[in-house]
C-alpha positions in Angstrom: 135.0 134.6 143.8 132.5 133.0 141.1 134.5 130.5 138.7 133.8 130.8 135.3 131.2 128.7 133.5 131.5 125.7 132.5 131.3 124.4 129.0 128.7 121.7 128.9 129.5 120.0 125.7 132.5 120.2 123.5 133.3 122.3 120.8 131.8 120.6 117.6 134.7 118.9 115.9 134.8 119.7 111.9 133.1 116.3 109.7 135.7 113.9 108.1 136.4 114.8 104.3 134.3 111.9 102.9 136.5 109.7 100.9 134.9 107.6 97.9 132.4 109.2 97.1 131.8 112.1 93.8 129.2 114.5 94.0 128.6 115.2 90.1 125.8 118.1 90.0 123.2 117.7 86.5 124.7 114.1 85.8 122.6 110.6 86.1 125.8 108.0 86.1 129.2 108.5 88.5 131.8 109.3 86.1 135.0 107.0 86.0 136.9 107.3 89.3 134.0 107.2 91.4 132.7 104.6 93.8 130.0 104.4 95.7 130.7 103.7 99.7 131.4 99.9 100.8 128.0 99.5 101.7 126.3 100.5 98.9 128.5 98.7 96.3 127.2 95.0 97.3 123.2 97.1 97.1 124.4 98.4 94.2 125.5 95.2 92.1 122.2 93.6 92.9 120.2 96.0 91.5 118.7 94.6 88.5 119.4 97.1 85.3 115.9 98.8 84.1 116.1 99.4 80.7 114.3 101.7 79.0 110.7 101.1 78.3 108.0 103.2 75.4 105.6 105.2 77.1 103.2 107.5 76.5 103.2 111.3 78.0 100.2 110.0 80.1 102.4 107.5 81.9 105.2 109.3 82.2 103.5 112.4 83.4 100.1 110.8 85.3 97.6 114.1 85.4 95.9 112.4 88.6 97.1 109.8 91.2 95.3 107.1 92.5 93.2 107.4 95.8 93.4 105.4 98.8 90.3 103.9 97.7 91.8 102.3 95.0 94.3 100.9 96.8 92.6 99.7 99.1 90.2 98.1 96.6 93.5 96.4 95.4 94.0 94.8 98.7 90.8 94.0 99.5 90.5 92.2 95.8 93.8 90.0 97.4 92.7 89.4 100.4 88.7 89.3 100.7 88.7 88.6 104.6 90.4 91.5 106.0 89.6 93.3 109.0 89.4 97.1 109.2 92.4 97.5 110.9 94.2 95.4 109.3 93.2 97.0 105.9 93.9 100.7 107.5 97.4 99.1 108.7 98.5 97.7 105.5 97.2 101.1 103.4 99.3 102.8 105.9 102.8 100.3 105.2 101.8 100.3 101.7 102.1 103.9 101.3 105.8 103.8 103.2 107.1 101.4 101.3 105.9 103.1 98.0 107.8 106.7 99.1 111.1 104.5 100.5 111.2 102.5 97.6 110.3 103.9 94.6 110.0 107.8 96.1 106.8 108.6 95.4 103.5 108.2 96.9 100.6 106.5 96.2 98.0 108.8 97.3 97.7 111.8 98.1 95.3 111.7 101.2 96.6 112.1 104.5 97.6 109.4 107.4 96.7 111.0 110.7 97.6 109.2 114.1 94.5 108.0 115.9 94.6 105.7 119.3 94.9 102.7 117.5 97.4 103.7 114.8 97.6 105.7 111.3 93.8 106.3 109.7 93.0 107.8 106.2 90.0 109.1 107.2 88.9 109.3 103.6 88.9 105.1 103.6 87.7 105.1 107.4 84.4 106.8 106.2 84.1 103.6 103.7 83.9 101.4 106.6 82.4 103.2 109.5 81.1 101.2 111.8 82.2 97.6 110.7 84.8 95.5 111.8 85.3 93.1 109.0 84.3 94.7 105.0 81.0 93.6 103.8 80.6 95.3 100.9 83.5 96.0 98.0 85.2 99.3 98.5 84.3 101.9 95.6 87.9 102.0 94.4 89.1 101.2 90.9 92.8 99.5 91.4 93.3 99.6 87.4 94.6 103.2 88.5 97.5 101.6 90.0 100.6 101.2 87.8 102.0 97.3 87.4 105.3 99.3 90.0 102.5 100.2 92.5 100.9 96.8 92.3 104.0 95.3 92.8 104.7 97.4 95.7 101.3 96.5 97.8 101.8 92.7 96.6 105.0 93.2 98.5 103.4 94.8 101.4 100.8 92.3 101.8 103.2 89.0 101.4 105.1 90.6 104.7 102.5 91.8 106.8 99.1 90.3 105.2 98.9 87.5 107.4 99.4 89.5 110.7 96.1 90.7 112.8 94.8 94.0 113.0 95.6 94.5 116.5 99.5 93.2 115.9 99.8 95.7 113.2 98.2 98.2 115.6 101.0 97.5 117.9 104.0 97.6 115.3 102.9 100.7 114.2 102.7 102.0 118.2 106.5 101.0 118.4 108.2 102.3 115.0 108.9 106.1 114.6 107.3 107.8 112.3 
């Protein structure tokens, strides 16, 4: 009398052997043989070589990273006239283009999601109250390594000209 259930969605079919690419485990470089997928190989050949450069234990192995403040005091030393939220904004899309780009962060404080977009509360408690900085932020943006500079100089040549509340509104419509 009752027919039998229904299958709702289809029996997972197994994944493609993927072609053209080596996993080597414990190895920095693809051995001979190996290619990297279409798409990557035109990334790839743009990438500039980084040769190896002397450094001290310290700046290979930092002991303390910097604090928002001090990137923050990095932008503000760029650009004198920003607003708040456009300075919460562009610590916010500074510290995701640091962890896409070079895989690490550059603070260690944390974003939270407030009404009008990501906050580090830490920096918010800098600037309480105001809607355009007054007074130099108590950061030190020597902490930040010529990379991390060159990270947030990237940041604000993309987005530094944009308003607060535009920023406010990107940030609304991109996934976390």
């Amino acid at each position: 009398a009752d027919a039998p259930a229904r299958r709702l969605t289809s029996p997972r079919s197994p994944a493609p052997p993927r072609t053209g690419v080596c996993r080597v485990r414990g190895r920095s470089s693809r051995p001979a043989g190996c290619s990297l997928p279409a798409p990557f190989r035109a990334l790839d050949a743009q990438r500039p070589l980084r040769r190896p450069v002397d450094r001290t234990p310290e700046q290979r192995y930092p002991t303390t990273m910097p604090s928002v403040l001090d990137v923050a005091a990095l932008l503000q030393a760029r650009r004198p006239t920003l607003t708040t939220m456009q300075l919460q904004k562009l610590v916010y899309y500074a510290q995701a283009w640091s962890l896409v780009w070079d895989g690490t962060p550059l603070f260690a404080e944390p974003i939270e999601a407030w009404q009008n977009g990501p906050i580090v509360d830490a920096l918010y408690q800098q600037h309480r109250g105001q809607r355009v900085l007054r007074n130099p932020l108590p950061g030190d943006p020597s902490r930040l390594t010529p990379a991390q500079q060159a990270t947030i100089d990237a940041v604000l040549a993309f987005y530094g000209n944009r308003a607060g509340e535009w920023l406010s509104e990107l940030t609304h419509r991109e996934r976390p």
